[in-house]
C-alpha positions in Angstrom: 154.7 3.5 120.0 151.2 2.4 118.7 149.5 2.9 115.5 146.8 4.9 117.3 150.2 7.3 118.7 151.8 7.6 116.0 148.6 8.7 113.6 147.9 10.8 116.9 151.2 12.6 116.5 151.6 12.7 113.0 148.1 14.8 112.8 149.5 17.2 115.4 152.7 18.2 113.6 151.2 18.1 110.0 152.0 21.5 107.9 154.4 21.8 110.8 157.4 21.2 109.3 160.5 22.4 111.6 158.8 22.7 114.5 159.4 20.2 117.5 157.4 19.7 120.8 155.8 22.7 122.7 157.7 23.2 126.1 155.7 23.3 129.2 157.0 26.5 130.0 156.0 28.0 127.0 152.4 26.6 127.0 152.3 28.0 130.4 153.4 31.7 129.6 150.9 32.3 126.8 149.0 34.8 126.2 146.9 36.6 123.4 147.5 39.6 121.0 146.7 42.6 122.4 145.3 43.5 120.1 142.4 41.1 120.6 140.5 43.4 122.3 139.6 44.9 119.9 137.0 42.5 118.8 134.1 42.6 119.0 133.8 46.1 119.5 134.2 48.8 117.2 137.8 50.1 115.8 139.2 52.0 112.9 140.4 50.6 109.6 142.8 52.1 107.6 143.4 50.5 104.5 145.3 50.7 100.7 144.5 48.2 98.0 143.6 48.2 94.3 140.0 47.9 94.9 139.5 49.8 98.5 141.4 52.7 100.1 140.4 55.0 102.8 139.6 54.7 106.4 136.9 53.2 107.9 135.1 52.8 111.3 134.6 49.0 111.6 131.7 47.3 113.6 132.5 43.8 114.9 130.2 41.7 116.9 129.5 38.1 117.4 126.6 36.1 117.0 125.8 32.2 117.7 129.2 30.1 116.1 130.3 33.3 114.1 131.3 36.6 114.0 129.9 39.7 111.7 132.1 43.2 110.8 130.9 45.7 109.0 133.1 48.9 108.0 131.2 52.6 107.4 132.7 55.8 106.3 132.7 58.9 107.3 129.4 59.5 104.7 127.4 57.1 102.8 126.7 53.7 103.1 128.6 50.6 104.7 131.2 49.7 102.5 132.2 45.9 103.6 129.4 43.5 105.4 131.3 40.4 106.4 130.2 37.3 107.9 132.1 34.2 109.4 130.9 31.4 110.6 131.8 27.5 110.9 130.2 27.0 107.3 130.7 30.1 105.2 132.9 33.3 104.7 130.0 35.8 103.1 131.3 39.4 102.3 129.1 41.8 100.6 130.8 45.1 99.1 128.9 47.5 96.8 128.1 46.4 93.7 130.1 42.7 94.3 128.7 39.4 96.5 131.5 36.6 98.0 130.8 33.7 99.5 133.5 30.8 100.3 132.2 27.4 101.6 134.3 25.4 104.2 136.3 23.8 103.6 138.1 27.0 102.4 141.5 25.5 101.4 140.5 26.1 97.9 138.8 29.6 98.1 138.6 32.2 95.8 141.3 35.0 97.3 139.2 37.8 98.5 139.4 41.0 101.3 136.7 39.6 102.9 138.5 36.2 103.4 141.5 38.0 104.3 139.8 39.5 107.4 137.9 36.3 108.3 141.0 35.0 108.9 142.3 37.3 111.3 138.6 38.3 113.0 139.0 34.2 113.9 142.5 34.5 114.9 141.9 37.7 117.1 138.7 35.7 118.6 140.4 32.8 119.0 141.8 31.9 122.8 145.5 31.1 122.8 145.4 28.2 124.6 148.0 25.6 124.9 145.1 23.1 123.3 145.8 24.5 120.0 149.8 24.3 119.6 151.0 22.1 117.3 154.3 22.5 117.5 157.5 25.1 119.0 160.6 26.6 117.1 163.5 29.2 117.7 163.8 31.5 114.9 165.7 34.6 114.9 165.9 34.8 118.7 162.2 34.5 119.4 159.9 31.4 120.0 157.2 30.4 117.1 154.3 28.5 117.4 152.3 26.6 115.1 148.7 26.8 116.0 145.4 25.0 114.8 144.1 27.4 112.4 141.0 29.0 114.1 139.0 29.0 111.0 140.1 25.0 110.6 142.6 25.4 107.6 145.2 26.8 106.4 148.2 27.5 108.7 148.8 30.0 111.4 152.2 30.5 113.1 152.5 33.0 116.2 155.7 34.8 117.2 155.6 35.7 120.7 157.0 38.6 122.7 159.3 37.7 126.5 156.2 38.1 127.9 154.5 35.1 126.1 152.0 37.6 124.1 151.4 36.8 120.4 153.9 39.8 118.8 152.8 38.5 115.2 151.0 35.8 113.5 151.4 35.0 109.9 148.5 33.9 108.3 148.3 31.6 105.3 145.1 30.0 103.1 145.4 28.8 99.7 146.9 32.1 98.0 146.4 34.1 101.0 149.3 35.1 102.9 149.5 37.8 105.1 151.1 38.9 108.6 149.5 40.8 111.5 151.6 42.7 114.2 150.3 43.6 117.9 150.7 47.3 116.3 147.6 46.3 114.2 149.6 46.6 111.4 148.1 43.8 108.3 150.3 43.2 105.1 149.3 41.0 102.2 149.6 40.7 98.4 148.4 44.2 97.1 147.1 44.9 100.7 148.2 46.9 103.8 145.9 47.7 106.5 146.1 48.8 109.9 143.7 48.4 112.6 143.4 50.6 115.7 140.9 51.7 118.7 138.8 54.3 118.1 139.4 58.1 119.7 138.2 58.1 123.2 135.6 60.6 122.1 134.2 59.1 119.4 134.0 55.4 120.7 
């Protein structure tokens, strides 16, 4: 093996560790979250934390490299204005202003960098481009993936079917997990996300 090779593999299985080569047949089953389709569009929140609890209708939609969600309740004013792109993470909350600048492996923990994070994954294709690596774990298959957002580390458990079941989410103090149920767990955070009544969509 070459020294280009070698650098070329050691790249791809970096913050990988356990994971072995991708089999075709996997890479050829895969599929996305359902829960995907949720974005953009418009959904409901429901979520508990020290700062923020209630439900919320959320507001996604995307615009040039990024993606913008917004969260209303039922009266009064928006109560989360987030905005991802390839440079920034910008969330705007009443009475407080966060902005993390890529690279975000040293961020500032925040909500709104929590649900960059999974907007990006959710918007993210699953293609067989961005697995870094494959493992067995408890009966399922795992991936490693390229982080959508470019850092951190994102592994996907997949259902028979090839669907992402789960991915679990990690970025400097973040780490979280989010289930096809739309179920999100953190540190001091649960949230779920789900579609909106058919009357009120």
């Amino acid at each position: 093996m070459g020294a280009r090779s070698l650098v070329v593999v050691t790249a791809l299985f970096a913050g990988c560790a356990g994971f072995h080569a991708p089999r075709a047949e996997t890479l050829a089953s895969l599929r996305p979250m359902p829960l995907a389709t949720l974005v953009p569009g418009r959904f409901e929140v429901e979520i508990e934390t020290p700062g923020l609890t209630g439900t919320f209708d959320a507001v996604s939609a995307v615009f040039g490299r990024g993606v913008r969600m917004q969260w209303f309740p039922d009266v009064g004013g928006k109560v989360l204005d987030l905005r991802v792109d390839a440079d920034a993470v910008v969330a705007d909350l009443p009475g407080h202003h966060y902005e993390a600048k890529a690279p975000l492996e040293a961020a500032e923990p925040h909500l709104g960098l929590v649900f960059a994070i999974v907007l990006a994954e959710l918007l993210a294709p699953v293609t067989p481009e961005r697995v870094r690596g494959e493992r067995s774990c408890d009966g399922a298959t795992e991936l490693c993936l390229l982080p959508a957002l470019g850092a951190g580390s994102v592994v996907a458990r997949l259902a028979t079917d090839g669907s992402v079941a789960s991915y679990r989410l990690r970025l400097g103090w973040i780490d979280c997990t989010l289930d096809a149920e739309g179920t999100l767990r953190g540190r001091d955070c649960v949230a779920r996300l789900r579609r909106m009544p058919a009357d009120e969509r």
